[in-house]
VEXVEXVEX-232413 format. One record per residue (C-alpha): residue number from 1; residue in one letter; x, y, z. Coordinates in pm, 1 decimal, always signed. Layout:
<sites>
{k->NUM | r->a | u->X | v->Y | w->Z};
...
</sites>
This chain:
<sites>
{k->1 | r->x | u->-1044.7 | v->+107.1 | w->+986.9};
{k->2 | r->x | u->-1055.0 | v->+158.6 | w->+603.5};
{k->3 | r->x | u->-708.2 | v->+102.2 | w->+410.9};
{k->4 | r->x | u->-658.3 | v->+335.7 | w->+164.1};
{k->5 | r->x | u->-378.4 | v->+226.1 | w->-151.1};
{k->6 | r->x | u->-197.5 | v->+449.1 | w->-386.8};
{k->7 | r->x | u->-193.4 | v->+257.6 | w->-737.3};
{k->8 | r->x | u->-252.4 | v->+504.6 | w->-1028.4};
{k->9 | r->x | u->+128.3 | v->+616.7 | w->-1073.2};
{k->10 | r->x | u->+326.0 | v->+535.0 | w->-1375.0};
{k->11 | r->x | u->+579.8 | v->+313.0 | w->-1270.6};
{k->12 | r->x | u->+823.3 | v->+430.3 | w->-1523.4};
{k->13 | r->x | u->+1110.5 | v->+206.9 | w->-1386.0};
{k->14 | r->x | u->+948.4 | v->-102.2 | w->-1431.3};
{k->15 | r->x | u->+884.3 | v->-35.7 | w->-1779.1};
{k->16 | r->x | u->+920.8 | v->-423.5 | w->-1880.3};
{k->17 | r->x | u->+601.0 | v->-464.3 | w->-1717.4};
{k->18 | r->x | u->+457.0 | v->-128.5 | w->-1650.7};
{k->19 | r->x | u->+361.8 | v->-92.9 | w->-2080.1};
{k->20 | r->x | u->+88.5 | v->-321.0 | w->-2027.3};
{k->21 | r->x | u->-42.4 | v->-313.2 | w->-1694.0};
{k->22 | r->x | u->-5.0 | v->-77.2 | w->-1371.5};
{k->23 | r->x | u->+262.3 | v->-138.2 | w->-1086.2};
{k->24 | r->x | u->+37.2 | v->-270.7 | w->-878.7};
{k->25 | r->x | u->-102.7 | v->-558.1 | w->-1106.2};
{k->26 | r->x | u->+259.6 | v->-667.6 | w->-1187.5};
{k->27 | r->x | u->+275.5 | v->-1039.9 | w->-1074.4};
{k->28 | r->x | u->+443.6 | v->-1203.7 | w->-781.5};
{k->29 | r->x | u->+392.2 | v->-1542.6 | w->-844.4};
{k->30 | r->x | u->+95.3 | v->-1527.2 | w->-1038.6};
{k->31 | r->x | u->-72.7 | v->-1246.9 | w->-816.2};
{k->32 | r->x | u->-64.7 | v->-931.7 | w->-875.2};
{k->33 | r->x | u->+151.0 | v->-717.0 | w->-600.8};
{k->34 | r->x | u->-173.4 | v->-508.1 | w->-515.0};
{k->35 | r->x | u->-310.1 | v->-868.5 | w->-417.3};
{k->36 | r->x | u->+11.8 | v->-967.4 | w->-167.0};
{k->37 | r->x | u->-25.9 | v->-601.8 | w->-13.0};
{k->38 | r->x | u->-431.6 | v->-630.1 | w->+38.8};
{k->39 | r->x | u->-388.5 | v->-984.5 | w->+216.4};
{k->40 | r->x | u->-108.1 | v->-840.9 | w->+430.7};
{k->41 | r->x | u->-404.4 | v->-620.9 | w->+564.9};
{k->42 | r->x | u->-654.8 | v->-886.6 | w->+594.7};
{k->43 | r->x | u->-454.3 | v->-1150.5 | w->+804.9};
{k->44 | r->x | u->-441.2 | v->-877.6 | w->+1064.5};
{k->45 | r->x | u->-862.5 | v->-838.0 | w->+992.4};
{k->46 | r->x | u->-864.7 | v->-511.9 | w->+786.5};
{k->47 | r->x | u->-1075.9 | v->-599.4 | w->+497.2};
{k->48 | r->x | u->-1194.0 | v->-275.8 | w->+367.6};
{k->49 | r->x | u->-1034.7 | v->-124.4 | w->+89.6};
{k->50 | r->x | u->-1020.8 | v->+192.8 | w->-88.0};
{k->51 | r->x | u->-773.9 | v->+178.3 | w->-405.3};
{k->52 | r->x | u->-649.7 | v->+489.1 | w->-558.3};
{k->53 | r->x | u->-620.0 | v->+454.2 | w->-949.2};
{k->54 | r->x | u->-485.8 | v->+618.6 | w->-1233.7};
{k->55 | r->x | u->-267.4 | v->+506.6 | w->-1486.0};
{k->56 | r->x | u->-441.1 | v->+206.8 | w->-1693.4};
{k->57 | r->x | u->-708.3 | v->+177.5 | w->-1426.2};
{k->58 | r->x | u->-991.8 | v->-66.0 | w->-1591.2};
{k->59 | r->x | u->-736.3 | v->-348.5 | w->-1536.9};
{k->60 | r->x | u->-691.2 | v->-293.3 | w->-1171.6};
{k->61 | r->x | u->-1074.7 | v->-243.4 | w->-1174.9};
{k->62 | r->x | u->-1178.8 | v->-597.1 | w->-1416.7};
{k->63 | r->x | u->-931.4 | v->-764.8 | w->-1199.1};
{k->64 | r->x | u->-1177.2 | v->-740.8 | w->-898.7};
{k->65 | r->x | u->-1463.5 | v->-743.6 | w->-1085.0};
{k->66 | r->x | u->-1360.7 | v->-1104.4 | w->-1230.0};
{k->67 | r->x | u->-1207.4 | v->-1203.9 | w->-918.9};
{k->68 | r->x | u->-1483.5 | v->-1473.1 | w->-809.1};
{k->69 | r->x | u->-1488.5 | v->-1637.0 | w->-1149.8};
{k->70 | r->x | u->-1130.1 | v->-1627.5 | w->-1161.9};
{k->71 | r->x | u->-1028.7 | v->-1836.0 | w->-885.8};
{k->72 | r->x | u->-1307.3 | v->-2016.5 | w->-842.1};
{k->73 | r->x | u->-1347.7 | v->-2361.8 | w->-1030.6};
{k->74 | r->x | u->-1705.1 | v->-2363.4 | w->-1266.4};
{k->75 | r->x | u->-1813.4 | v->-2477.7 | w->-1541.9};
{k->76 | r->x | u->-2034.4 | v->-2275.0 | w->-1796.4};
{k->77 | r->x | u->-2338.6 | v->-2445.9 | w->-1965.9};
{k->78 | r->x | u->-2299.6 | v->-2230.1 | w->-2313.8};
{k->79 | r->x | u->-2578.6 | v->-2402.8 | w->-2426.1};
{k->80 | r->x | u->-2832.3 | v->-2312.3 | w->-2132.3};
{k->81 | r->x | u->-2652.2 | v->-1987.7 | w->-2052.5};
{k->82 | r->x | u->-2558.1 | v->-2121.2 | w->-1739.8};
{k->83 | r->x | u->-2255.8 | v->-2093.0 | w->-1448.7};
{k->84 | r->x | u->-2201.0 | v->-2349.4 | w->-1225.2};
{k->85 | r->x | u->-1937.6 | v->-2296.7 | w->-944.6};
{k->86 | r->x | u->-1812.8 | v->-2616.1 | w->-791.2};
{k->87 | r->x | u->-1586.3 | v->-2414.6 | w->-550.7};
{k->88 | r->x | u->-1526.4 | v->-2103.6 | w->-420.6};
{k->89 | r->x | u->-1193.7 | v->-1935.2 | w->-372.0};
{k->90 | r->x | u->-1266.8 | v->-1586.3 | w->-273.0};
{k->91 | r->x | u->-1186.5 | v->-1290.0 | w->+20.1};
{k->92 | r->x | u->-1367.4 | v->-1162.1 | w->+291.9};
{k->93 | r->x | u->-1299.5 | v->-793.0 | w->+102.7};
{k->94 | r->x | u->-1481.2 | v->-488.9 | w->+55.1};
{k->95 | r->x | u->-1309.2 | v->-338.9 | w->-257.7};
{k->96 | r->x | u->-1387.8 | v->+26.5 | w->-373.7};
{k->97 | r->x | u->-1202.5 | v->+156.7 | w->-666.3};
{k->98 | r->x | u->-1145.5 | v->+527.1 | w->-729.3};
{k->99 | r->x | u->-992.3 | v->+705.0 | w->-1023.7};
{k->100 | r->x | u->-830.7 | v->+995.2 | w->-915.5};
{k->101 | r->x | u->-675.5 | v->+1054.6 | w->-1314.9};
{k->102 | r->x | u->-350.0 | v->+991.0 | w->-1515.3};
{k->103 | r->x | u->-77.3 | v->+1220.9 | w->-1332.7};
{k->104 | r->x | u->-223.9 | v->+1316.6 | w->-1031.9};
{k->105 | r->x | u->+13.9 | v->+1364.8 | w->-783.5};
{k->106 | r->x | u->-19.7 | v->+1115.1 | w->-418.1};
{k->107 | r->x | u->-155.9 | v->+1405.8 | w->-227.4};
{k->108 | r->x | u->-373.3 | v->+1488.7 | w->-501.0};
{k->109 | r->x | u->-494.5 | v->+1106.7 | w->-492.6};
{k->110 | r->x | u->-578.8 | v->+1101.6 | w->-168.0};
{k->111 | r->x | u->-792.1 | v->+1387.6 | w->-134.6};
{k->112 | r->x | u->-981.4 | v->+1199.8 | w->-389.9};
{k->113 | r->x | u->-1055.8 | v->+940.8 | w->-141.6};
{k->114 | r->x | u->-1222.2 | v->+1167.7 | w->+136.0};
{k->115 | r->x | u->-1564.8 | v->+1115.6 | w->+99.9};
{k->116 | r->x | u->-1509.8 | v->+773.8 | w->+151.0};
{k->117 | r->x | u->-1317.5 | v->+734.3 | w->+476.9};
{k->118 | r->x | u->-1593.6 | v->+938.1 | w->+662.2};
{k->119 | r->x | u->-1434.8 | v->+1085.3 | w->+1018.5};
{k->120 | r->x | u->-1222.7 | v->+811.0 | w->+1127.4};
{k->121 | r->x | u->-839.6 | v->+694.0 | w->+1152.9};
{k->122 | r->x | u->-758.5 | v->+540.8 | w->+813.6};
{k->123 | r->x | u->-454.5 | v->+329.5 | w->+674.6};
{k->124 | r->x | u->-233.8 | v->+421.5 | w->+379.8};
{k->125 | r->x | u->+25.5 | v->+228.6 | w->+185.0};
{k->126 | r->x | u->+211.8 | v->+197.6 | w->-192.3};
{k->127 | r->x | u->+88.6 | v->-48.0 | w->-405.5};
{k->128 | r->x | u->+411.7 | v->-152.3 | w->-454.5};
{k->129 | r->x | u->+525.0 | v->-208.8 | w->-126.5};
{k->130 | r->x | u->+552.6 | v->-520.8 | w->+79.7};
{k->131 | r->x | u->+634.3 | v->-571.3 | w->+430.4};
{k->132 | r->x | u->+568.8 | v->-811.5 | w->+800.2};
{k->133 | r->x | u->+469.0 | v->-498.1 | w->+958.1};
{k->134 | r->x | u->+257.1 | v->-613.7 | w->+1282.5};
{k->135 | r->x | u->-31.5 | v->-365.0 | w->+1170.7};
{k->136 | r->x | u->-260.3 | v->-399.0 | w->+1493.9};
{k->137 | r->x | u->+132.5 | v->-292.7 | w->+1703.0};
{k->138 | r->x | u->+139.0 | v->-18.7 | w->+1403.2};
{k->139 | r->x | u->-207.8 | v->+143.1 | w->+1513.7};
{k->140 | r->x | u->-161.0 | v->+73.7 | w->+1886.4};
{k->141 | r->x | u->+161.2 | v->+262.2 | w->+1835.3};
{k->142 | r->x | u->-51.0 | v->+525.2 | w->+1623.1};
{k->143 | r->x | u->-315.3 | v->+589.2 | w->+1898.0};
{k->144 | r->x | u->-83.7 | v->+602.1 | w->+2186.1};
{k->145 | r->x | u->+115.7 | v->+916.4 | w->+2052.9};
{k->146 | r->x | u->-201.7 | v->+1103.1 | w->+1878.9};
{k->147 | r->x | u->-34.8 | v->+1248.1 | w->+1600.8};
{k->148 | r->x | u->-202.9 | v->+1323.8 | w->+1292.8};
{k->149 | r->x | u->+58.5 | v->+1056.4 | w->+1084.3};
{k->150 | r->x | u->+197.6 | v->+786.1 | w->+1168.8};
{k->151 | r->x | u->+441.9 | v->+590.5 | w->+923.1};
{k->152 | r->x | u->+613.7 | v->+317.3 | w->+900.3};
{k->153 | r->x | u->+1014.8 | v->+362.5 | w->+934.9};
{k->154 | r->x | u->+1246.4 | v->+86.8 | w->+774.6};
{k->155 | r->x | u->+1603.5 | v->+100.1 | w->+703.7};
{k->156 | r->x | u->+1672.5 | v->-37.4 | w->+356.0};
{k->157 | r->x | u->+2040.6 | v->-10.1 | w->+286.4};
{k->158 | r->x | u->+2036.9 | v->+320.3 | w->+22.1};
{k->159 | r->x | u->+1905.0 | v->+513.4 | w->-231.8};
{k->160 | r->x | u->+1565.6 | v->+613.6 | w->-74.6};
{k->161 | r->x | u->+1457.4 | v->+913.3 | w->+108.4};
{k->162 | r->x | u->+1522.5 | v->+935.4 | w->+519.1};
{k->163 | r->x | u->+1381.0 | v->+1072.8 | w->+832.6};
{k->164 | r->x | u->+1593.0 | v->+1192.3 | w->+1152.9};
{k->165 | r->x | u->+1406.7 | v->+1056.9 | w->+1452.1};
{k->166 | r->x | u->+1451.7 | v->+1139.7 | w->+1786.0};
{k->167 | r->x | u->+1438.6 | v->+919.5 | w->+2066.6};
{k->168 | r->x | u->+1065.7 | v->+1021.0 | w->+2124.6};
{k->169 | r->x | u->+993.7 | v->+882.0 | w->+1800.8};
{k->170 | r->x | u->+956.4 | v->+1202.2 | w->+1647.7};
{k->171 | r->x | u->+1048.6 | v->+1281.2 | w->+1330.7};
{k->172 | r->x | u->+1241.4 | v->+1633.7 | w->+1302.9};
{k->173 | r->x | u->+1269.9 | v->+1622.3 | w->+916.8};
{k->174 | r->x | u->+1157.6 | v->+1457.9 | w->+629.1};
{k->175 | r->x | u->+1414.3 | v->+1436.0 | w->+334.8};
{k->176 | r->x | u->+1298.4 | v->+1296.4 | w->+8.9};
{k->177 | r->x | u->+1622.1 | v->+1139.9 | w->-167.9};
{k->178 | r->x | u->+1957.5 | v->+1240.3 | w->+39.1};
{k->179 | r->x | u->+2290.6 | v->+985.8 | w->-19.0};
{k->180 | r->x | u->+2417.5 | v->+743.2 | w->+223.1};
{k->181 | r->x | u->+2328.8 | v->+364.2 | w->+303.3};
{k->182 | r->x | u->+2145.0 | v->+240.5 | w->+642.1};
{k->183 | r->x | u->+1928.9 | v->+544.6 | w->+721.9};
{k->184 | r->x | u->+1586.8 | v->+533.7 | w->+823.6};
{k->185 | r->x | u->+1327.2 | v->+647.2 | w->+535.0};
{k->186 | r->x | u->+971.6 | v->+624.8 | w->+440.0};
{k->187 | r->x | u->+857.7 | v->+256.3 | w->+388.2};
{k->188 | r->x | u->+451.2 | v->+337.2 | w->+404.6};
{k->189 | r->x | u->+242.0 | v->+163.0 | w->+571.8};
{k->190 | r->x | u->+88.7 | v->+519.6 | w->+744.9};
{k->191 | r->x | u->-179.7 | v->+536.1 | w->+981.1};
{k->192 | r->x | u->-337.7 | v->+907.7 | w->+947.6};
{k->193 | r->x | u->-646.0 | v->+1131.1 | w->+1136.5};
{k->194 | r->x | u->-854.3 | v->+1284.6 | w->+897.4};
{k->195 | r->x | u->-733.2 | v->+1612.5 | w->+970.0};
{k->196 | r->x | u->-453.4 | v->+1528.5 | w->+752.5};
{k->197 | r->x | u->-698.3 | v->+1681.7 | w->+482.4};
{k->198 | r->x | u->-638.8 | v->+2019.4 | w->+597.8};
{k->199 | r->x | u->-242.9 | v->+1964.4 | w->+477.2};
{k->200 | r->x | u->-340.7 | v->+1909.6 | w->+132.3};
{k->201 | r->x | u->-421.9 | v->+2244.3 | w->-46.4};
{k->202 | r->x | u->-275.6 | v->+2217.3 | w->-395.6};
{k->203 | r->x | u->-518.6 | v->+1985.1 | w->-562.2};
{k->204 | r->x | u->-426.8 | v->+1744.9 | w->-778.8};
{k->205 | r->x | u->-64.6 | v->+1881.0 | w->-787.7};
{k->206 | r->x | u->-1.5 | v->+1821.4 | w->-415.4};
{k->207 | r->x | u->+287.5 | v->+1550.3 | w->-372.9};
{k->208 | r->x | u->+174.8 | v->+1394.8 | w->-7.7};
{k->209 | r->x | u->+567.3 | v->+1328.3 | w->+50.1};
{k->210 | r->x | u->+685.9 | v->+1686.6 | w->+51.1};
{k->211 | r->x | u->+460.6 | v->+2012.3 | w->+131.4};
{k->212 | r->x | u->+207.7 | v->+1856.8 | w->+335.3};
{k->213 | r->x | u->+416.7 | v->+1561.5 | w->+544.2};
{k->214 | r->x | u->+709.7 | v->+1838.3 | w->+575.8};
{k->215 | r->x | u->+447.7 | v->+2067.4 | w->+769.6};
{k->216 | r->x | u->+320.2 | v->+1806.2 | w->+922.8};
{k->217 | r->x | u->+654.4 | v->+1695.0 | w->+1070.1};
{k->218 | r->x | u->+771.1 | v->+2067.9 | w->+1158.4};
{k->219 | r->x | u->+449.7 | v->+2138.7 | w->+1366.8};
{k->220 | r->x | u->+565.1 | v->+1812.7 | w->+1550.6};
{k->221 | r->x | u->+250.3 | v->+1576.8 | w->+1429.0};
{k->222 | r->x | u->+454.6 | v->+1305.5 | w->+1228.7};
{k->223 | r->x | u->+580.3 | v->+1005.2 | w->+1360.0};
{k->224 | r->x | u->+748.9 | v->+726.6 | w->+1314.9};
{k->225 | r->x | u->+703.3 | v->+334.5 | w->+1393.3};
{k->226 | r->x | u->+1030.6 | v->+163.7 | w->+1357.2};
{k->227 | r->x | u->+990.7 | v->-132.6 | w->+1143.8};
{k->228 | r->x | u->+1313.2 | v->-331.6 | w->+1171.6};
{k->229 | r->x | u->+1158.0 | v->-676.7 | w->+969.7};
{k->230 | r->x | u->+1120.2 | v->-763.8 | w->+620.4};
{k->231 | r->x | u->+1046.3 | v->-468.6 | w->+408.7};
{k->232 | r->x | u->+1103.8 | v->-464.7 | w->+10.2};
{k->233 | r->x | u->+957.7 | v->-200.4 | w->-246.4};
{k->234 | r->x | u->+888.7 | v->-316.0 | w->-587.3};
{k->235 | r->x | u->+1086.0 | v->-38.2 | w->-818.9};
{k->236 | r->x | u->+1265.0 | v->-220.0 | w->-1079.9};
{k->237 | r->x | u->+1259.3 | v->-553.9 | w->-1272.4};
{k->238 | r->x | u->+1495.8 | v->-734.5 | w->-1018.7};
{k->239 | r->x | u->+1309.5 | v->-612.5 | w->-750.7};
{k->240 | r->x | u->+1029.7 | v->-774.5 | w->-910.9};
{k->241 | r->x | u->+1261.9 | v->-1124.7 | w->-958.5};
{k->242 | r->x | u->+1395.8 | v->-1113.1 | w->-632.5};
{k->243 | r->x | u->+1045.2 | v->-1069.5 | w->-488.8};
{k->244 | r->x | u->+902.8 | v->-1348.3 | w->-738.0};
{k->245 | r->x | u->+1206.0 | v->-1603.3 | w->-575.8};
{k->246 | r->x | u->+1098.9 | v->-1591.5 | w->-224.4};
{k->247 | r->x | u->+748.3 | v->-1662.2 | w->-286.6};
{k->248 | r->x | u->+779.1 | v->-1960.9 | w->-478.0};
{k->249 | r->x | u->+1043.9 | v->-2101.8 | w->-267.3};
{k->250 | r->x | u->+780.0 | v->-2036.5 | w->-4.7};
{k->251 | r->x | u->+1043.5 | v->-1784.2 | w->+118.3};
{k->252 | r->x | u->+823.7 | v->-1478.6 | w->+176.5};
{k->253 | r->x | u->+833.9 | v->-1284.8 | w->+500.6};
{k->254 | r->x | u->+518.6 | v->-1100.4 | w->+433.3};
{k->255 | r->x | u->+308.0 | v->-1365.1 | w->+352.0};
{k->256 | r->x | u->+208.9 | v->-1367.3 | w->+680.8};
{k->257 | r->x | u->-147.2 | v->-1575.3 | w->+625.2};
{k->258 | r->x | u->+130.8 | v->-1868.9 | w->+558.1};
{k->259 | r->x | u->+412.5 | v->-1861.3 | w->+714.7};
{k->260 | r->x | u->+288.0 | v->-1758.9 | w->+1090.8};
{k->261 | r->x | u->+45.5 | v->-1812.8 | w->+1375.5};
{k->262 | r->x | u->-115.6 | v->-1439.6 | w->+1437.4};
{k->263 | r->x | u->+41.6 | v->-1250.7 | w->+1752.9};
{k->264 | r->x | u->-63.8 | v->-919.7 | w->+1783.8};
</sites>
């Protein structure tokens, strides 16, 4: 199953960072976040990616492209025109990077990426997101209720959008931004059928989050995996700093490939 990343927005509120490089290349601990949020995927053995750029893409794209020189240790014979690499620090992943232009809306993004996922399931997250979902309990979930979406529910405590579930783990409506602390709202992490395509019929204007998940949840196809662990988005500078702390005082509760033996 292919995991499909948003990372071309703007990332306005984390303009201390966001001027020179997109959201998802801002560091946590000397990685970028899209790098946490990829190896999330691949402790659980999803190792095929599809990342949605935009907004200053060629970094997000050298990145990758460097990646095996960049973390490996070598030394270059300038004189011979030579590489030697003494060892190898790399991941088992199959990276394909899409841009899917400067203000593209998420919908509009996606549809970008549908030549690529072929006619199976596929994953979808933020690439500013992190989490300890249990991803192979995510899709089991997913598959066992045969919706078209399936996302990820956490319960932050306020100012992001939230979804009224029902004890069938449906989700009867899907509000964007609405006030109070505690609720349950949209932390990512989707699984999604491919006939989530047919939802998307505005182009690049289509904002995934309202038209098409709306419909989606009033015909009765969205629902909703209650996360109740670790979940953090990356919006603002202290979100950033707060994140940066836990990791290097080895305090992360996604960093999964670290801090756990795998249970599925």
């Amino acid at each position: 199953m292919k995991v499909v990343i948003l990372a071309g927005g703007l990332g306005t509120r984390l303009s201390e960072e966001t001027d020179l490089r997109p959201k998802p290349m801002v560091e946590i601990g000397g990685r970028p976040i899209l790098w946490h949020i990829m190896k999330v995927y691949s402790y659980w053995g999803f190792n095929e990616f599809v990342i949605l750029t935009g907004y200053k893409s060629h970094i997000i794209k050298e990145y990758f492209i460097n990646y095996y020189t960049r973390y490996s240790d070598i030394t270059v014979d300038m004189e011979n025109n030579a590489v030697e690499v003494h060892k190898h620090r790399n991941e088992p992943w199959k990276v394909t990077m899409l841009y899917t232009g400067q203000n593209v809306m998420t919908g509009g993004r996606l549809l970008e990426a549908r030549g690529f996922l072929g006619d199976d399931d596929f994953m979808l997250t933020y690439g500013d997101g992190l989490s300890n979902v249990n991803i192979p309990r995510l899709i089991e979930f997913h598959n066992a209720r045969g919706k078209t979406v399936t996302l990820t529910a956490v319960q932050p405590s306020g100012k992001y959008g939230s979804l009224a579930i029902d004890s069938a783990d449906m989700v009867n409506s899907f509000l964007e931004k609405p006030m109070g602390d505690g609720a349950w709202i949209n932390g990512g992490f989707f699984v999604m059928k491919p006939r989530i395509f047919s939802y998307i019929t505005k182009g690049y204007a289509e904002v995934l989050e309202r038209e098409p998940l709306q419909k989606i949840g009033a015909e009765g196809q969205l629902t909703a995996y209650r996360h109740t662990g670790f979940w953090k988005a990356m919006d603002t500078l202290r979100d950033k700093n707060e994140l940066t702390e836990m990791w290097i005082h080895g305090k992360a509760p996604w960093a999964l490939w670290q801090n756990e033996p795998k249970t599925a």
